[in-house]
C-alpha positions as CSV (number, residue, x, y, z in Angstrom):
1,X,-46.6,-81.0,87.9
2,X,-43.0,-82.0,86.8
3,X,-44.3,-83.9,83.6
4,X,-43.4,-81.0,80.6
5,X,-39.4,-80.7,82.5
6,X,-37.1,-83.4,83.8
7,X,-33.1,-83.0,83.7
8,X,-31.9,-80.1,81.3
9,X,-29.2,-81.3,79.2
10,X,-28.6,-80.2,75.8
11,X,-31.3,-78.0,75.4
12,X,-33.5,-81.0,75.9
13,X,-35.5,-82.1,78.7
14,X,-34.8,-86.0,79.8
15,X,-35.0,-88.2,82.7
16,X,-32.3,-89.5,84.9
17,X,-30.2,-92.3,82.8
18,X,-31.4,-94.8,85.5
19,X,-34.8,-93.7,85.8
20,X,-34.8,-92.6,89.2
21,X,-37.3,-90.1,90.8
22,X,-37.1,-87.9,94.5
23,X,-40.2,-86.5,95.5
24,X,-41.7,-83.0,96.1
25,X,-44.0,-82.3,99.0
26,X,-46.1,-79.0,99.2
27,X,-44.9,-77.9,102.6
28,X,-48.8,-76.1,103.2
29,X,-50.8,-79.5,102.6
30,X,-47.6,-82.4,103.3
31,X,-49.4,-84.0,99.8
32,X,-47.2,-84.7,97.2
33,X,-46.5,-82.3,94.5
34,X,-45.0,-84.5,92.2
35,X,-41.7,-86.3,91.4
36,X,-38.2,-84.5,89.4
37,X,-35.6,-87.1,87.8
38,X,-32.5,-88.2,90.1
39,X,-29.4,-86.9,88.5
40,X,-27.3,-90.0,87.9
41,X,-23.1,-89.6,87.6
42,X,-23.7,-90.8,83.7
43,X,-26.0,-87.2,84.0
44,X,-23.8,-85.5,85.5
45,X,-21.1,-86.4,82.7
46,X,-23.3,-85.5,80.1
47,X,-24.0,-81.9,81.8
48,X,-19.8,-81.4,82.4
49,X,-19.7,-82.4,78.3
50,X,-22.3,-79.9,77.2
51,X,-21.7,-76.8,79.3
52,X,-17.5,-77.6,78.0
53,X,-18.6,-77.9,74.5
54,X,-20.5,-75.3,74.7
55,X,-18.6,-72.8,76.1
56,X,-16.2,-71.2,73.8
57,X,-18.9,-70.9,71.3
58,X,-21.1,-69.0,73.3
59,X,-18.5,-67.0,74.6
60,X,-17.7,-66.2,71.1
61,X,-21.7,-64.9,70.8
62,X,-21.5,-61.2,70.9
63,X,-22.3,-59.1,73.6
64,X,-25.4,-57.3,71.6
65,X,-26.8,-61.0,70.5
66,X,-26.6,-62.8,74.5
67,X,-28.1,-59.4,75.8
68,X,-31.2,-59.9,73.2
69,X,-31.3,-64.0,74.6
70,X,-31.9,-62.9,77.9
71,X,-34.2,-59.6,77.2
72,X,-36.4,-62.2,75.6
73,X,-36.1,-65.0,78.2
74,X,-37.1,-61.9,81.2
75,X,-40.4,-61.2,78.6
76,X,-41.3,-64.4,78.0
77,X,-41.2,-64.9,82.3
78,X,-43.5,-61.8,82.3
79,X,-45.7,-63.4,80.1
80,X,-45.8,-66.5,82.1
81,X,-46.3,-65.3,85.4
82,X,-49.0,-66.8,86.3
83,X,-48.0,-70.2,85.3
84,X,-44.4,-69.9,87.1
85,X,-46.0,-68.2,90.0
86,X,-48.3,-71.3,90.9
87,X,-45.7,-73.6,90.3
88,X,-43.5,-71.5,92.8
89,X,-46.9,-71.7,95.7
90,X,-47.3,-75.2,95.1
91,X,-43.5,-75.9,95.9
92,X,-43.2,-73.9,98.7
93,X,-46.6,-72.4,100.0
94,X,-45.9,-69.2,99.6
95,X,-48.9,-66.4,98.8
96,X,-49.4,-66.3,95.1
97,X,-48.6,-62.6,94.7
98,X,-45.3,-63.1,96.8
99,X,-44.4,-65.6,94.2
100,X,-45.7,-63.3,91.2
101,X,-43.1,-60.6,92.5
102,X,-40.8,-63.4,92.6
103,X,-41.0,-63.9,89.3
104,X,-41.1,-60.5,87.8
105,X,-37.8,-59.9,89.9
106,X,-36.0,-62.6,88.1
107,X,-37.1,-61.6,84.9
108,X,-35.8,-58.4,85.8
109,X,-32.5,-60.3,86.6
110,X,-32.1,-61.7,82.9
111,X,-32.9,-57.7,81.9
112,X,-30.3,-56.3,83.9
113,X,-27.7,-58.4,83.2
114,X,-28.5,-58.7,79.4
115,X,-27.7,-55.5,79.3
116,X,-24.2,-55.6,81.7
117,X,-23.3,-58.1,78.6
118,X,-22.8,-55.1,76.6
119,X,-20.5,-52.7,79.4
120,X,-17.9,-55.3,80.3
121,X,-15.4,-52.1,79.8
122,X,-12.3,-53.1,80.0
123,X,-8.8,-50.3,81.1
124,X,-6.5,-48.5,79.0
125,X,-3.6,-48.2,81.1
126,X,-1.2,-44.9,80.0
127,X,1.8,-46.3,79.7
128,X,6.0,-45.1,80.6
129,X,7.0,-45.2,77.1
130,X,5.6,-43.8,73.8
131,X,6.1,-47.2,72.4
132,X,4.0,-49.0,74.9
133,X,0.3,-49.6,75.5
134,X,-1.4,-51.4,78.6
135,X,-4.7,-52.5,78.5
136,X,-7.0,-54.6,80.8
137,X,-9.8,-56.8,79.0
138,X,-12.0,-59.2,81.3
139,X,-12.8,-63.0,79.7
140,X,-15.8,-65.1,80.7
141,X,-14.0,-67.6,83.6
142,X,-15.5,-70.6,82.4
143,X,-18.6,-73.5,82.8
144,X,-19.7,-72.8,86.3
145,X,-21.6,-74.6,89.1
146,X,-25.0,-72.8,90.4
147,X,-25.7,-73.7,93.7
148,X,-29.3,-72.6,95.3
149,X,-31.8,-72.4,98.0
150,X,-35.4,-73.0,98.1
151,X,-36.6,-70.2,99.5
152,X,-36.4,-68.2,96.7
153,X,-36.1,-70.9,94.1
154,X,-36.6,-69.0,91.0
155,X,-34.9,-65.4,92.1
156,X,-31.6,-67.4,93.7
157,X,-30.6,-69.3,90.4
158,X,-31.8,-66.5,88.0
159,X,-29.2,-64.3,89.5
160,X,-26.4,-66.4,89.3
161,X,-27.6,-67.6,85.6
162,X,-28.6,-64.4,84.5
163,X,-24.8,-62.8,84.9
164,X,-23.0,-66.1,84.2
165,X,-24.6,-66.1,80.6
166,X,-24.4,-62.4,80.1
167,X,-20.9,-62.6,81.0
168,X,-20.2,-65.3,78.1
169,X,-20.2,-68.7,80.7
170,X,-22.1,-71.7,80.6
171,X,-23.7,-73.0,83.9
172,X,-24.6,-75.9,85.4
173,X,-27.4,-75.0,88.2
174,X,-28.6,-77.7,90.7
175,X,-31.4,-76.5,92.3
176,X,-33.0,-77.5,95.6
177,X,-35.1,-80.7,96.0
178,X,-37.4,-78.7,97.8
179,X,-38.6,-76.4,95.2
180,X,-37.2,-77.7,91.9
181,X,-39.6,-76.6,89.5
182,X,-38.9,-72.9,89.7
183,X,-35.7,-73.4,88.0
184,X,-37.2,-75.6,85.5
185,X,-39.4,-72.9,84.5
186,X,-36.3,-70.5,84.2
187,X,-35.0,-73.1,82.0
188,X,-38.1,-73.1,79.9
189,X,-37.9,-69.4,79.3
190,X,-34.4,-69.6,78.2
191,X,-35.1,-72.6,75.8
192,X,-37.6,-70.5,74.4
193,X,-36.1,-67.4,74.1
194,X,-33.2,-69.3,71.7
195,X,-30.5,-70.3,74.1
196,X,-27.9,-72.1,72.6
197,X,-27.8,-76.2,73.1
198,X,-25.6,-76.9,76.5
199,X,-25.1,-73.4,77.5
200,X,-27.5,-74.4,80.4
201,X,-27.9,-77.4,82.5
202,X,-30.3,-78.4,85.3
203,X,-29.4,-81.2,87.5
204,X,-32.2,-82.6,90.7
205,X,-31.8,-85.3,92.7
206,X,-29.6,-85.8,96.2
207,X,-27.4,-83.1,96.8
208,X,-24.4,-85.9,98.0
209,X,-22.5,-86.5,96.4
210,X,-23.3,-84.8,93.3
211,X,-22.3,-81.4,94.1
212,X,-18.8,-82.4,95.2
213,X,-18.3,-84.5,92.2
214,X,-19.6,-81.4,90.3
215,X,-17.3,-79.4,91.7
216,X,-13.9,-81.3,92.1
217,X,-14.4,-81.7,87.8
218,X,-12.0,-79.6,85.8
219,X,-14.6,-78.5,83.7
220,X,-16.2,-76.4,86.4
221,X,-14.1,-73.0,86.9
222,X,-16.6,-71.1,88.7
223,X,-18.8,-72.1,92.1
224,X,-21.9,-69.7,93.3
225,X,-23.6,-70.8,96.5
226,X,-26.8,-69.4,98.1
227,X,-27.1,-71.4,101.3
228,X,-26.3,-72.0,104.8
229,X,-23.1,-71.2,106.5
230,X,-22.4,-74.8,107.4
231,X,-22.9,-75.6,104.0
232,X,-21.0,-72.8,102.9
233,X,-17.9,-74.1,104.7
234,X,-18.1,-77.6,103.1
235,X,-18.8,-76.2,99.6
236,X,-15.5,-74.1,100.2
237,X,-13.0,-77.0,101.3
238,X,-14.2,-79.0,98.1
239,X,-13.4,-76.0,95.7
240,X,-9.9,-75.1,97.1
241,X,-8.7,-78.2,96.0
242,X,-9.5,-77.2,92.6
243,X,-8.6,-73.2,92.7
244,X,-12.2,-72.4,91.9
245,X,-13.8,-69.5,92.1
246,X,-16.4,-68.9,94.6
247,X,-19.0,-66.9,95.5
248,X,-20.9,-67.4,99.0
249,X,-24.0,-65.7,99.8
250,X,-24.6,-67.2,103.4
251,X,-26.7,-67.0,106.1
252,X,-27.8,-63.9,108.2
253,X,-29.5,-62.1,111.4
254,X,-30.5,-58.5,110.3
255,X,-30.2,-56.5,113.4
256,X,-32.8,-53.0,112.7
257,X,-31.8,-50.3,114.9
258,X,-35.3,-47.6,115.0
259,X,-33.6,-44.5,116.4
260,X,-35.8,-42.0,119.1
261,X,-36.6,-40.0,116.2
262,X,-38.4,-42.3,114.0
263,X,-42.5,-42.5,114.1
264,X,-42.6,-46.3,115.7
265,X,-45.6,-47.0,114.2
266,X,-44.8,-46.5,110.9
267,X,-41.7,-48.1,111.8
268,X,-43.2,-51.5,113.5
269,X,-45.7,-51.8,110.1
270,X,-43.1,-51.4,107.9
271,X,-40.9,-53.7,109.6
272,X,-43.7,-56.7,110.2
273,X,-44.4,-57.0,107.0
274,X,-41.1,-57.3,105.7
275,X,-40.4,-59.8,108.6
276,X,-43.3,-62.0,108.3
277,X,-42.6,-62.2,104.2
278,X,-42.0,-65.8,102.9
279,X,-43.0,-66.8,106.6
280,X,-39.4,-65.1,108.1
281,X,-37.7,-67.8,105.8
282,X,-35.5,-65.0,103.8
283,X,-31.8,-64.1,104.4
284,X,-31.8,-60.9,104.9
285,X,-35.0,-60.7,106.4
286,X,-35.0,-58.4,109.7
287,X,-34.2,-60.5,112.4
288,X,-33.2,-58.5,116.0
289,X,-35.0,-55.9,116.6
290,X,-33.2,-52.8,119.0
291,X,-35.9,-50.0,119.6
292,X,-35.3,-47.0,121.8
293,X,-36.5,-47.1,124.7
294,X,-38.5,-44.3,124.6
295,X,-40.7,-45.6,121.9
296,X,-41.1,-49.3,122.3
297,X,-44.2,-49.2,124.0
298,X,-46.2,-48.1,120.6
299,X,-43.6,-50.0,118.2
300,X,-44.7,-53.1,120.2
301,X,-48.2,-52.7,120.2
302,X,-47.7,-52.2,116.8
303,X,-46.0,-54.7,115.8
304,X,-47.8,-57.4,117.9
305,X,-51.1,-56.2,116.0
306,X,-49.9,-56.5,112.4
307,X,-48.6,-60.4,113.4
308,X,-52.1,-61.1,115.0
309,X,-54.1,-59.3,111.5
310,X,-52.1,-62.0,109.0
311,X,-54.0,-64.8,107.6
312,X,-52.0,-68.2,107.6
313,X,-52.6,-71.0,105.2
314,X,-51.8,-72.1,101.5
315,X,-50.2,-69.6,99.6
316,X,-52.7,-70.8,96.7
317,X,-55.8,-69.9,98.7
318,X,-57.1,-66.5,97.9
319,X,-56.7,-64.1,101.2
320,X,-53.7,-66.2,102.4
321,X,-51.0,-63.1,103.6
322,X,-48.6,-66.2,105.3
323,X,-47.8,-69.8,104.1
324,X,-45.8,-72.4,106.1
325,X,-42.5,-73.3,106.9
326,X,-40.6,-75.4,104.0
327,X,-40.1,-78.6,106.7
328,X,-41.2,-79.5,110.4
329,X,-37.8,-79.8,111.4
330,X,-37.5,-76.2,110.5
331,X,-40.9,-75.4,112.3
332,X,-39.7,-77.5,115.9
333,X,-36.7,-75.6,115.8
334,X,-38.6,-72.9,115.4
335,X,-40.7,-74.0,118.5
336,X,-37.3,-74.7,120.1
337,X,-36.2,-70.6,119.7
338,X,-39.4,-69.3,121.5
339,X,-39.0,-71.4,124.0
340,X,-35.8,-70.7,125.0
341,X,-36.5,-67.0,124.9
342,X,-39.5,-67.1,127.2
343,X,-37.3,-69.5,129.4
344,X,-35.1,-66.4,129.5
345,X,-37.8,-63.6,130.6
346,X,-38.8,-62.4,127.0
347,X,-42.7,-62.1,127.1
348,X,-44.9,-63.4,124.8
349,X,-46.9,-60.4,122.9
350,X,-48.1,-62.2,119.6
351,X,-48.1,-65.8,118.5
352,X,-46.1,-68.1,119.3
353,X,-47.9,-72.0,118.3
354,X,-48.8,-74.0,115.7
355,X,-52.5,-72.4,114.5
356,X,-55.3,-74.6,115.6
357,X,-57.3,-74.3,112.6
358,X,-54.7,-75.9,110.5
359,X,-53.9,-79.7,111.3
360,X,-51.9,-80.7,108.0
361,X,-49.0,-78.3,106.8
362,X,-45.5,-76.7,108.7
363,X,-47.1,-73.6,110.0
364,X,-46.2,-71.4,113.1
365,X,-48.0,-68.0,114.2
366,X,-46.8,-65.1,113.2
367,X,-44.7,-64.7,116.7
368,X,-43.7,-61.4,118.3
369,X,-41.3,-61.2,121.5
370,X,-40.3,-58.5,124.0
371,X,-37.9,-57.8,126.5
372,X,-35.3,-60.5,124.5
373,X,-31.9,-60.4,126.5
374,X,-29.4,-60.6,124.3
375,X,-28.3,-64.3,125.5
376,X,-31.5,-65.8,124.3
377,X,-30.9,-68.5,121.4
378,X,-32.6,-65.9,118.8
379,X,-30.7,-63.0,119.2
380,X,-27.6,-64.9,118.1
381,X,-28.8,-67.7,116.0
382,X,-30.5,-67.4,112.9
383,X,-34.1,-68.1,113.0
384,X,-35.3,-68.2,109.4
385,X,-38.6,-68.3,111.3
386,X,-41.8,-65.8,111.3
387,X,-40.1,-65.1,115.1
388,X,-39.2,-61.3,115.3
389,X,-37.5,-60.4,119.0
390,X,-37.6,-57.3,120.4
391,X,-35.3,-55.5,122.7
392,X,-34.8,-51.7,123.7
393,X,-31.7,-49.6,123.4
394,X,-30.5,-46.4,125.4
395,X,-27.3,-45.4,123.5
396,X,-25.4,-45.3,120.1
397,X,-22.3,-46.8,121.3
398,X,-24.5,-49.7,123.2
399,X,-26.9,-50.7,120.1
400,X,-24.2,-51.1,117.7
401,X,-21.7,-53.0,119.6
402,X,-25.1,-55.9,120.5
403,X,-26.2,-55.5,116.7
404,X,-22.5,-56.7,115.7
405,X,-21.8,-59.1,118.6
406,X,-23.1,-62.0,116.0
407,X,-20.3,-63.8,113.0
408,X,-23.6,-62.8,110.3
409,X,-22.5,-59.6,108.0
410,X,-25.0,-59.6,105.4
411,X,-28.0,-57.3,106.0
412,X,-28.8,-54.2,108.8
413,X,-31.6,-51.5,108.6
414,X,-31.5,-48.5,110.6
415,X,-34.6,-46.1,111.2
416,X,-34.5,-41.9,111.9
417,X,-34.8,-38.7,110.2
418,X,-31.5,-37.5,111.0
419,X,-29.2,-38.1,108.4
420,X,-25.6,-37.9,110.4
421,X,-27.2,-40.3,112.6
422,X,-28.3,-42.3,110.1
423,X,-24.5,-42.4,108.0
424,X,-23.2,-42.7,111.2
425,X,-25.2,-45.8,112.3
426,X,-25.0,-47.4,108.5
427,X,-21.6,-47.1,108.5
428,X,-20.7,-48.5,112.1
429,X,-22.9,-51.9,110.8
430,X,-21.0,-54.9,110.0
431,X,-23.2,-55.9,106.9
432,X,-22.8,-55.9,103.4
433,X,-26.2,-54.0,103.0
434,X,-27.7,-51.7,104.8
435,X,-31.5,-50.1,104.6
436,X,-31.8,-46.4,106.0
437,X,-35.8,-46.5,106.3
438,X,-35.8,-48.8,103.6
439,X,-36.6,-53.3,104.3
440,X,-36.5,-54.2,100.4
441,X,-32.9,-54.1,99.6
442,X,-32.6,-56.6,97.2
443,X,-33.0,-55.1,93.1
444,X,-31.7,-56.0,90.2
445,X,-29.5,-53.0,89.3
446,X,-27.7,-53.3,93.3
447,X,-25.3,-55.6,94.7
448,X,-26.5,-58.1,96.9
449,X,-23.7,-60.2,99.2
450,X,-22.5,-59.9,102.5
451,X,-19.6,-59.7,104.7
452,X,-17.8,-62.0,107.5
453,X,-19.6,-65.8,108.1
454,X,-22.4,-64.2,105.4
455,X,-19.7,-64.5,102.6
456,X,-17.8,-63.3,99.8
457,X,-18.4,-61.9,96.5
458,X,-21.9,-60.1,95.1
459,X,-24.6,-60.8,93.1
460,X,-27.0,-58.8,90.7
461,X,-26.1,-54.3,89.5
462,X,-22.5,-53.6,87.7
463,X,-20.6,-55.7,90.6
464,X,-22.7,-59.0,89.7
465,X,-21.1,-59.5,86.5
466,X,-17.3,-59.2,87.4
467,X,-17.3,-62.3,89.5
468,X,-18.3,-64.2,86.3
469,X,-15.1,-62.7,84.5
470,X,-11.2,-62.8,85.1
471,X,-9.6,-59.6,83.8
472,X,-6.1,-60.2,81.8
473,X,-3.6,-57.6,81.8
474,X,-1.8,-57.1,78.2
475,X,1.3,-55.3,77.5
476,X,2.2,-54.8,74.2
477,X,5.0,-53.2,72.6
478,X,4.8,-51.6,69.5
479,X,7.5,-52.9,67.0
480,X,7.9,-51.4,63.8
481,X,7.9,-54.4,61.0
482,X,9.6,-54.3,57.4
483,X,7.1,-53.4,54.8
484,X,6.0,-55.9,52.6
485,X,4.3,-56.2,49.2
């Protein structure tokens, strides 16, 4: 499937220097999906030397000319959707039109941010003297280091390319092994679309110890990391020995609060099928579920009955709502989550095995849980798992001090009709985003990071940009000068 990409170096497609392969397995059918180069340290050298070289001169591209790159790139990934989506299923057995929307919200990345190129605004500072002016300007930081999950293998990268090149840096993205060929295809676009030579680089292969050599290089003045905490921490000790910059967009637990007030139907379908998107395997999927008790009994019922109506199998089979897990190590510990939880009292209301018609492939029911205590594995672990726990709430004061007794801070929903209950509750949330009767937080003209062991920095709207810049402050004094002929 890989044949038409390879390594990404100099505008050109190539394989690794030594000729080395990894494999990709489809995660739905355990067959292989076919084999990406093996980024060498020669490779790597060659991608440090083009995105270095290329840098000042596509800095020195102006804003109006990048912004017209990328509006092309985001058309040309409209136009290819269907090609790009099927390469996305194959990877990671996700439903086809879960990958299409995937794709049309990257392209809408490269859009958005072609278009931030041209309102990098800078500050005119009033000064204390008539004979003084202060200004702030922002500069692109430098060649950066792209760092991304599988999950959402095409959307991660495109967010951190997308603002890196609208912002005037070159970037160096190594995607993951698991799903490789989603980032190749963004590459494609931007080839396509007229992107200078070097001004992109894709590196597969091993992630150690490539990534640390990438980072500890000179060249690289800018790290962006979508991945787990643990990984998160190590990525972090590499760059402080360089003073990089950093952006971490870590792991998460959503906690949804549904208020008294809140229809819990509506609620409980709106909620499952956010949950049970990309088979739970998203960040800021909703993850603990605190219901009042006075409506539980129907959000349950609810709930359970949306999990048990989803059809599970490979994304690329028509009528297929849920694919698999990306691994079975994800999947037993997975297992391992219900388990404990049932070992704890919670009771079983949907799910909650591996499906019997399916003997080939990492897939796990669509799983539904009641009565959680909040000492159950799952209500303090992430489960990146289609595993949604459910637990009532009497008070205010009581639901927000469990919803922030986890280190996650990226992503919290709350659910009612009154709105100083609903500021109230929002604002009392440790999370960098929070949905007020809203699960799809994540668009291309909003910032998207979190806060506490969920990270630093944000990605994608006006914010996305800035973390791709470093603003210099410039005093100048105004000297008159002898006139000359």
């Amino acid at each position: 499937m890989y044949e038409q990409y390879g390594l990404l170096i100099g505008g050109e497609w190539r394989p690794a220097s030594d000729g080395g392969l990894i494999e990709v397995t489809s995660p739905a059918t355990e067959n292989t999906v076919g084999h990406v180069p093996a980024a060498t340290e020669e490779d790597e050298r060659a991608a440090l030397a083009a995105a270095e070289g290329s840098f000042a001169p596509w800095a020195a591209v102006a804003a109006w000319d990048r912004a017209a790159i990328l509006r092309r790139a985001a058309d040309l990934m409209r136009e290819r959707v269907g090609k790009f989506a099927h390469i996305m299923s194959s990877e990671t057995g996700k439903p086809l039109a879960e990958a299409e929307a995937e794709v049309r919200a990257s392209a809408d990345q490269f859009e958005w941010q072609g278009e931030e190129a041209k309102r990098i605004y800078g500050q005119t500072i009033p000064g204390r003297h008539p004979d003084e002016r202060l200004s702030v300007i922002y500069q692109p930081v430098g060649p950066c280091l792209a760092l991304t999950a599988w999950n959402f293998p095409m959307l991660l990268p495109a967010r951190k390319i997308a603002a890196a090149l609208a912002a005037g840096c070159t970037v160096i993205v190594r995607p993951a092994s698991e799903a490789p060929g989603s980032c190749m295809a963004i590459g494609e676009a931007l080839i396509d679309a007229g992107l200078p030579r070097g001004c992109l680089s894709i590196l597969t292969g091993p992630a150690v110890p490539m990534v640390a050599r990438l980072i500890a290089s000179p060249v690289i003045r800018k790290v962006s990391l979508t991945g787990s905490v643990p990984v998160g921490r190590e990525i972090l000790k590499v760059a402080a020995d360089g003073i990089k910059k950093v952006t971490m967009e870590l792991g998460g637990h959503a906690p949804v609060i549904v208020h008294a007030d809140f229809d819990p139907i509506a609620a409980a379908e709106k909620l499952a099928a956010t949950k049970f998107r990309n088979c739970g395997q998203v960040c800021i999927s909703p993850s603990r579920f605190y219901v009042h008790r006075s409506i539980l009994a129907p959000f349950e019922e609810t709930f359970a009955k949306y999990a048990r109506g989803l059809t599970i199998g490979d994304g690329l089979k028509p009528g297929v709502t849920t694919g698999p897990m990306i691994r079975a190590r994800s999947l037993a510990g997975a297992e391992a989550l219900i388990a404990d939880a049932l070992d704890r009292g919670a009771r079983l209301l949907a799910g909650g095995k591996r499906p019997a018609h399916l003997n080939r492939g990492h897939f796990l029911e669509p799983t539904v849980l009641g009565n959680v205590p909040d000492d159950a594995r799952i209500m303090r672990e992430e489960p990146f798992a289609p595993i949604a726990p459910i637990a009532a709430f009497d008070s205010l004061d009581e639901v927000i001090a469990r919803a922030n007794a986890t280190d996650f801070g990226l992503a919290a929903y709350v659910f009612t009709r009154d709105s100083a209950l609903a500021a109230q509750t929002a604002e009392a949330l440790a999370a960098g985003m929070v949905g007020i009767n809203e699960t799809l937080l994540a668009t291309a003209e909003a910032p998207f990071g979190g806060t506490r062991q969920s990270g630093f920095g944000r990605e994608g709207g006006s914010l996305g940009i800035l973390d791709y810049l470093n603003p210099k402050y410039i005093r100048h004094r105004l000297v008159k000068g002898a006139l000359h002929d």
